[in-house]
C-alpha positions in Angstrom: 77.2 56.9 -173.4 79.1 58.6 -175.8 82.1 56.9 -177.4 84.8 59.4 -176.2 83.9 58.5 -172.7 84.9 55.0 -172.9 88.3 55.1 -171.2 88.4 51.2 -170.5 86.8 48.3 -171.6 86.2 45.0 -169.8 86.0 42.4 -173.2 85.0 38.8 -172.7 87.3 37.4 -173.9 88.1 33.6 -175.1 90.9 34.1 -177.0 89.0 32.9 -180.3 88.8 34.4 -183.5 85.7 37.1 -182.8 87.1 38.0 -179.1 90.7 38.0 -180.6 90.3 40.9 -183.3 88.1 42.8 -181.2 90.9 43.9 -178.7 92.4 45.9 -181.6 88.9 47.0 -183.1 88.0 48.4 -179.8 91.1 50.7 -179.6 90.9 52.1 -183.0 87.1 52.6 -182.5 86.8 53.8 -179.6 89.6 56.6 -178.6 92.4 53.9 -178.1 90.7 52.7 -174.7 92.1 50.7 -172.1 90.8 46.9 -172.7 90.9 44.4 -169.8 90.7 41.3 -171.2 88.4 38.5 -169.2 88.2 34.9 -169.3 85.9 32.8 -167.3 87.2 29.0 -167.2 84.0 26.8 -167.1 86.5 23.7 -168.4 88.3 24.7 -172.0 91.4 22.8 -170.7 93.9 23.4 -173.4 91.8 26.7 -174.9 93.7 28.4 -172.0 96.9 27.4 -172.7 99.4 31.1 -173.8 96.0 33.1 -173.2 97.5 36.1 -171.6 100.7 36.2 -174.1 98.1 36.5 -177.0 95.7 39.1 -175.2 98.5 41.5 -174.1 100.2 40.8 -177.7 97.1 41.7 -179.2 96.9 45.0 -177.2 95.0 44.0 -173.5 96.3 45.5 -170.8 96.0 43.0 -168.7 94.0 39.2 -168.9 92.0 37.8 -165.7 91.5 34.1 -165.7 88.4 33.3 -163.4 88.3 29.9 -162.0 84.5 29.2 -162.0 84.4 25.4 -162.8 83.2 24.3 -159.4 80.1 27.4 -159.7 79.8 26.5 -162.8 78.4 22.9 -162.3 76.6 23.5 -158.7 75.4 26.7 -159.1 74.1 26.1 -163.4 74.7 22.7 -164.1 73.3 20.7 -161.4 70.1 23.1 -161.2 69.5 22.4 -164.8 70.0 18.5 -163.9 67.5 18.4 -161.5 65.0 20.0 -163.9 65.5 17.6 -166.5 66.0 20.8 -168.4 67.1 20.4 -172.2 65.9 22.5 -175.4 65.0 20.8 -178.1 67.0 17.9 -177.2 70.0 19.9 -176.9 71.6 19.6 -173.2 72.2 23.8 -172.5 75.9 23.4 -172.6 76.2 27.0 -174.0 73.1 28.1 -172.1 73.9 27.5 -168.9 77.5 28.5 -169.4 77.0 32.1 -170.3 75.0 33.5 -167.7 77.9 31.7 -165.2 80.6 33.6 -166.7 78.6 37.1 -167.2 78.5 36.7 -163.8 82.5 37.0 -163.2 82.9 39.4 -166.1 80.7 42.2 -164.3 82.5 41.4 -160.9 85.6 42.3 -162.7 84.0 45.1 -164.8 83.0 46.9 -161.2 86.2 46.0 -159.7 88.3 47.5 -162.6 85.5 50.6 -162.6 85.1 49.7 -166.5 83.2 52.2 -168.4 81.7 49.4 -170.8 81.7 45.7 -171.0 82.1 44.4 -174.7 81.6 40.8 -175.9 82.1 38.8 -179.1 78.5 37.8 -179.8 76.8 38.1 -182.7 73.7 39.4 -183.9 72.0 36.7 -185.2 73.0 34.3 -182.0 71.2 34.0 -178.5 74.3 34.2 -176.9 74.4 38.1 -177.0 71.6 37.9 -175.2 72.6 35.4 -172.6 75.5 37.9 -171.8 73.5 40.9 -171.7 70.2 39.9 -169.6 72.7 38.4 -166.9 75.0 41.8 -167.3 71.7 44.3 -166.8 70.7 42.3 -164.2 73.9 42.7 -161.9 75.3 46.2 -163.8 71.4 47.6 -164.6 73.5 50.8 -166.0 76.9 49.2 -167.5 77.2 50.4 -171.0 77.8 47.5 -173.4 79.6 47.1 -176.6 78.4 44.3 -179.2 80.9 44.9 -182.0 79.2 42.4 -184.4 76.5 45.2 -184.6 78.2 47.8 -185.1 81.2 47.0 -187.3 81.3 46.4 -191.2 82.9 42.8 -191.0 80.0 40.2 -192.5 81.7 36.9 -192.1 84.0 34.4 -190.3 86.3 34.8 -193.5 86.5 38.9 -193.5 87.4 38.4 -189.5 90.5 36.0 -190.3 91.4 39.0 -193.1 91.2 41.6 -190.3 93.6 39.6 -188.0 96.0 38.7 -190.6 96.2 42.8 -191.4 96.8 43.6 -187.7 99.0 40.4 -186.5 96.3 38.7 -184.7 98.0 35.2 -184.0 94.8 31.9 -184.8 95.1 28.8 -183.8 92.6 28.4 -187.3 92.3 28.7 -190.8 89.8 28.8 -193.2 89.6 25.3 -193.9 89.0 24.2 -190.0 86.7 27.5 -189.3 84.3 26.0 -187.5 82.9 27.8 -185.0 83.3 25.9 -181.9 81.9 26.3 -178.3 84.2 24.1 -175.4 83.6 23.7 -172.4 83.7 20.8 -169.4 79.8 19.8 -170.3 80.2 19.8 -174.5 81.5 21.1 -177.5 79.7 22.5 -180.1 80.4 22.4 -183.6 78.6 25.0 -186.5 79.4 26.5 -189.6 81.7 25.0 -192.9 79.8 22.0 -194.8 77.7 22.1 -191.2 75.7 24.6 -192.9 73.8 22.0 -195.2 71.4 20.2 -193.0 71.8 17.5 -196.0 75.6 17.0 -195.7 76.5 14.5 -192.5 78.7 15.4 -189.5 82.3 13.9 -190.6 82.4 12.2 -187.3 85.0 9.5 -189.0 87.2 12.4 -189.8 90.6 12.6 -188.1 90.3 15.5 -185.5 86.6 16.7 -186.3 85.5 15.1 -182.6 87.5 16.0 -179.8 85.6 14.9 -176.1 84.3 11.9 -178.4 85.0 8.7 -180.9 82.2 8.3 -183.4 80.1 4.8 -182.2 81.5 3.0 -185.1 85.2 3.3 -183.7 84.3 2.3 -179.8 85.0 -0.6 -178.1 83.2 -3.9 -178.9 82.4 -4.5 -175.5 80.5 -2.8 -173.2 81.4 -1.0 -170.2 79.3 -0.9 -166.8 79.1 2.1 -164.6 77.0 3.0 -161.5 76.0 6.4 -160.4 75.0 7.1 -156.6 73.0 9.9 -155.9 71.7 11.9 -153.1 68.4 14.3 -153.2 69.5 14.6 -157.4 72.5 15.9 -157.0 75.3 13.1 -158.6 77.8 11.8 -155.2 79.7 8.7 -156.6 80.3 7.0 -159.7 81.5 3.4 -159.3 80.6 3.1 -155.8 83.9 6.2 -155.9 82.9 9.1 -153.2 83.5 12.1 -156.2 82.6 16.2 -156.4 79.7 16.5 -159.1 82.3 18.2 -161.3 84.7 15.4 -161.2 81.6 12.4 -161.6 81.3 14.9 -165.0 84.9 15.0 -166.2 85.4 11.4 -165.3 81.9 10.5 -167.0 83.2 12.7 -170.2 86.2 9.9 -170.8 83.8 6.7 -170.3 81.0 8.2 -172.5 83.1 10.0 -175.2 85.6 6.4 -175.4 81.8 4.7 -176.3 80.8 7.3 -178.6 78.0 8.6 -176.3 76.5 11.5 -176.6 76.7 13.3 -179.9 73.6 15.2 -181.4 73.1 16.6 -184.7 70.2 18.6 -184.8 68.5 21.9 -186.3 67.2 24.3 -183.3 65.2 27.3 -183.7 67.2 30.0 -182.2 65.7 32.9 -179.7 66.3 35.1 -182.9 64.0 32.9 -185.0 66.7 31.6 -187.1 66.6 28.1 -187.6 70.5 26.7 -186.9 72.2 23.6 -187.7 74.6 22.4 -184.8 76.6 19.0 -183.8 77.2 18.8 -180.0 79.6 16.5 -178.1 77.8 15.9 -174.9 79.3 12.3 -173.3 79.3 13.3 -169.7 75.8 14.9 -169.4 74.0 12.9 -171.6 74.8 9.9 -169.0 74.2 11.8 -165.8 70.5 13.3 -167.6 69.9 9.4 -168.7 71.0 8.1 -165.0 69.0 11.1 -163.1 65.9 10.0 -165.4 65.9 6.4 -164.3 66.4 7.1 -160.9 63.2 9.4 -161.0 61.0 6.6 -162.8 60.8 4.8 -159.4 61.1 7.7 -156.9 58.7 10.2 -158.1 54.9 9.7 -157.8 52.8 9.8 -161.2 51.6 13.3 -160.5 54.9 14.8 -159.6 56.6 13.2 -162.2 54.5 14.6 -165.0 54.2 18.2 -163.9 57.9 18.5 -163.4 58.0 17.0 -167.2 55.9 19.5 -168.6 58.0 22.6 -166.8 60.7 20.9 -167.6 60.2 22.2 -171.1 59.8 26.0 -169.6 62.6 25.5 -168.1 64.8 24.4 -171.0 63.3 27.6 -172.5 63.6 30.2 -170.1 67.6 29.1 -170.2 68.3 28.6 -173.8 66.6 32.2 -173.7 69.2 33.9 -171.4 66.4 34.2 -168.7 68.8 32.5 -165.8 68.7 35.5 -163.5 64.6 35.4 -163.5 62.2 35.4 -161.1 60.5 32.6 -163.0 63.3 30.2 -163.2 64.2 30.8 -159.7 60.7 30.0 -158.8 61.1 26.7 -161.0 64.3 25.8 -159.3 62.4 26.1 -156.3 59.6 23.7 -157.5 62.4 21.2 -159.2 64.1 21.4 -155.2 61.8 20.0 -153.9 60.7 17.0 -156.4 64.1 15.8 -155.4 64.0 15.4 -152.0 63.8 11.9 -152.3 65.3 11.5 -155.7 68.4 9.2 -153.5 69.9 6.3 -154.7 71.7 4.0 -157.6 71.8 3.4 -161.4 73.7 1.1 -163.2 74.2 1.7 -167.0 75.5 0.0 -169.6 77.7 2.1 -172.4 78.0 0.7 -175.9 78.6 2.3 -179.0 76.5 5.4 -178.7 74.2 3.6 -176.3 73.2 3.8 -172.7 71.2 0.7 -171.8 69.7 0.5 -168.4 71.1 -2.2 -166.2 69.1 -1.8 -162.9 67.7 1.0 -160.4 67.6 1.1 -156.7 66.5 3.7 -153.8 65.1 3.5 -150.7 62.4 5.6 -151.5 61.1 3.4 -154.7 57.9 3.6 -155.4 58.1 0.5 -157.0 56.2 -2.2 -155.3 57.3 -5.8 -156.7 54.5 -7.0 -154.4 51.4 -4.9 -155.9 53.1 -5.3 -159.3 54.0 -8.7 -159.9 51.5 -11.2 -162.5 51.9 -13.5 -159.6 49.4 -13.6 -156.4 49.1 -10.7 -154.9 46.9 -8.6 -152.3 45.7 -6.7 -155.0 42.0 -7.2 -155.4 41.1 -6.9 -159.3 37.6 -6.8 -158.6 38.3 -3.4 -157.4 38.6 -2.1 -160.7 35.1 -2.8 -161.9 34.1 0.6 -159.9 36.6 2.4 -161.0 36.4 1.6 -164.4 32.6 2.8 -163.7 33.0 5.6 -162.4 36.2 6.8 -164.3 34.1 6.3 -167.6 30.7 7.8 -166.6 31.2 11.3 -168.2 32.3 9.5 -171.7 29.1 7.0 -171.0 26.6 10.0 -170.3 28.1 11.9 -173.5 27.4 8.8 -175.6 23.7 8.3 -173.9 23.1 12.0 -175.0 24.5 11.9 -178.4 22.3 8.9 -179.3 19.0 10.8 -178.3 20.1 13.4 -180.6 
């Protein structure tokens, strides 16, 4: 599509510094077009607060603000749960996030009849491709505008430049510039003295964590929770009837008060760029800790092992932007069903940074104290003589032929 056909613009739109300066970069690049700007609330509490002041100030025509918390965790979230899905150890807060509110952008974008959706991505990230796969898959022909690829700007430093020159109000400056991610699962943290993989997180430092306390500032007691749950899906924490989104915002106080949660790690990005990034994840890390235990007596050997293994695809194919897939859907089908029986209660113990397990129950444990137990039991351990026998035989016969060799 050529540029002088791009009447309006339907912009992603966060209200951070790349989405900010992009409203006014879209209309002196591209023939003054209409820009609509979108939002999609997946839980950046106080990140909302003035948005639509500062879009139509900075030249939107109009802001929508799409509720999609409650998709958000049943329809991404809780899928990604199930699956024991994570990505190097990092817990998909991003991941899951984009493809949820790519979603709402092109229902708007079609709505609106938008000639082009544009986003603030850029080109060295995975999130422009989070955005895009999920965009071609429900607007196959939507034009879209990446502006990090096509403008001269080359840093975080030359954008705050751009919005000082054309009024662009920040809630930043360049000596808290990192670039943050927020949202009800975790905040992300990257960029700054980040960038050395050498220099430690300054979790100690006044306002640096904001869903957490670093472990050396929590309590010096520890507090006990129980979760319930029912076929994987989270149902009540402390014996408290509760949606799964508000067993996650409620779970986000206990864990970040104990400093649970936080990862520092280097990942290797879809791009092949390897990337340093701190994550605050209190809630999740719990509820991924709490759905594990519960599995350990619920799931057969078998079961349990397979899922572990496409667990890992999984974790991939959404880290990847591959959400709308028939691949993962065919996983999420496969994880369904493992957790048909994954029903029952977890008690955990929170203590600075730690989550201890503090008992496991379900009426579908596979756990038999009976078989188990070092006292008497009907177990006969004579039986294992022929298995031993028979399980061995192929290492046996290798060993009897090496020897006549």
């Amino acid at each position: 599509m050529n540029k002088e056909d791009i009447k309006k613009v339907v912009l992603a739109y966060s209200g951070g510094l790349d989405t900010s300066i992009i409203i006014p970069w879209l209309k002196e690049n591209y023939n003054n077009c209409e820009v609509i700007a979108v939002c999609g609330d997946v839980g950046q509490a106080d990140e909302l607060d003035g948005l639509e002041e500062k879009a139509i100030k900075t030249g939107a025509s109009k802001l929508y603000v799409l509720d999609l918390t409650d998709e958000y965790v049943d329809n991404f979230i809780i899928p990604c749960l199930k699956a024991g899905a994570v990505y190097e150890g990092y817990l998909l807060g991003t991941s899951h996030a984009r493809p949820c509110v790519a979603k709402g952008l092109v229902e708007i974008a079609l709505k609106e009849n938008a000639d082009a959706i544009a986003h603030g991505c850029t080109g060295k990230g995975n999130d422009q491709v989070r955005f895009e796969l999920a965009i071609k898959h429900f607007a196959p022909n939507m034009h879209i505008i990446a502006p990090w690829r096509e403008w001269n700007i080359k840093s975080r430093e030359e954008e705050i430049e751009y919005a000082e020159a054309h009024n662009v109000p920040l809630k930043i400056n360049r000596e808290t510039n990192y670039s943050k991610d927020k949202n009800l699962w975790h905040l992300s943290h990257e960029g700054l003295d980040l960038e050395d993989p050498a220099n430690e997180p300054m979790y100690e430092k006044e306002g640096f964590l904001e869903m957490n306390v670093s472990p050396i500032k929590a309590p010096d007691t520890p507090t006990y929770i129980t979760l319930d749950f029912e076929q994987g899906v989270p149902v009540a924490l402390n014996d408290q009837k509760l949606s799964a989104k508000e067993i996650v915002y409620k779970l986000n106080e206990l864990g970040g008060a104990n400093g649970i949660g936080l990862l520092d790690i280097v990942e290797n990005r879809l791009v092949g760029i390897k990337s340093r990034g701190v994550y605050e994840t209190p809630g999740g890390t719990i509820l991924y800790k709490a759905h594990s235990v519960l599995e350990s007596i619920c799931l057969d050997k078998l079961t349990l092992h397979e899922k572990q293994r496409l667990s890992i695809t999984f974790g991939e194919l959404v880290y990847n932007g591959q959400w709308f897939t028939p691949l993962r859907e065919a996983l999420s089908a496969f994880m369904e069903k493992t957790q048909e029986r994954v029903s029952g209660k977890v008690r955990l113990k929170l203590y600075k940074g730690n989550i201890i397990n503090a008992g496991v129950w379900s009426p579908y444990s596979l756990y038999s104290e009976e078989i188990a137990t070092f006292g008497e039991s009907d177990y006969n351990q004579a039986d294992a003589a022929g298995f031993i026998n028979l399980y061995g035989l192929p290492i046996k016969v290798q060993a009897l032929v090496d020897g006549k060799k």
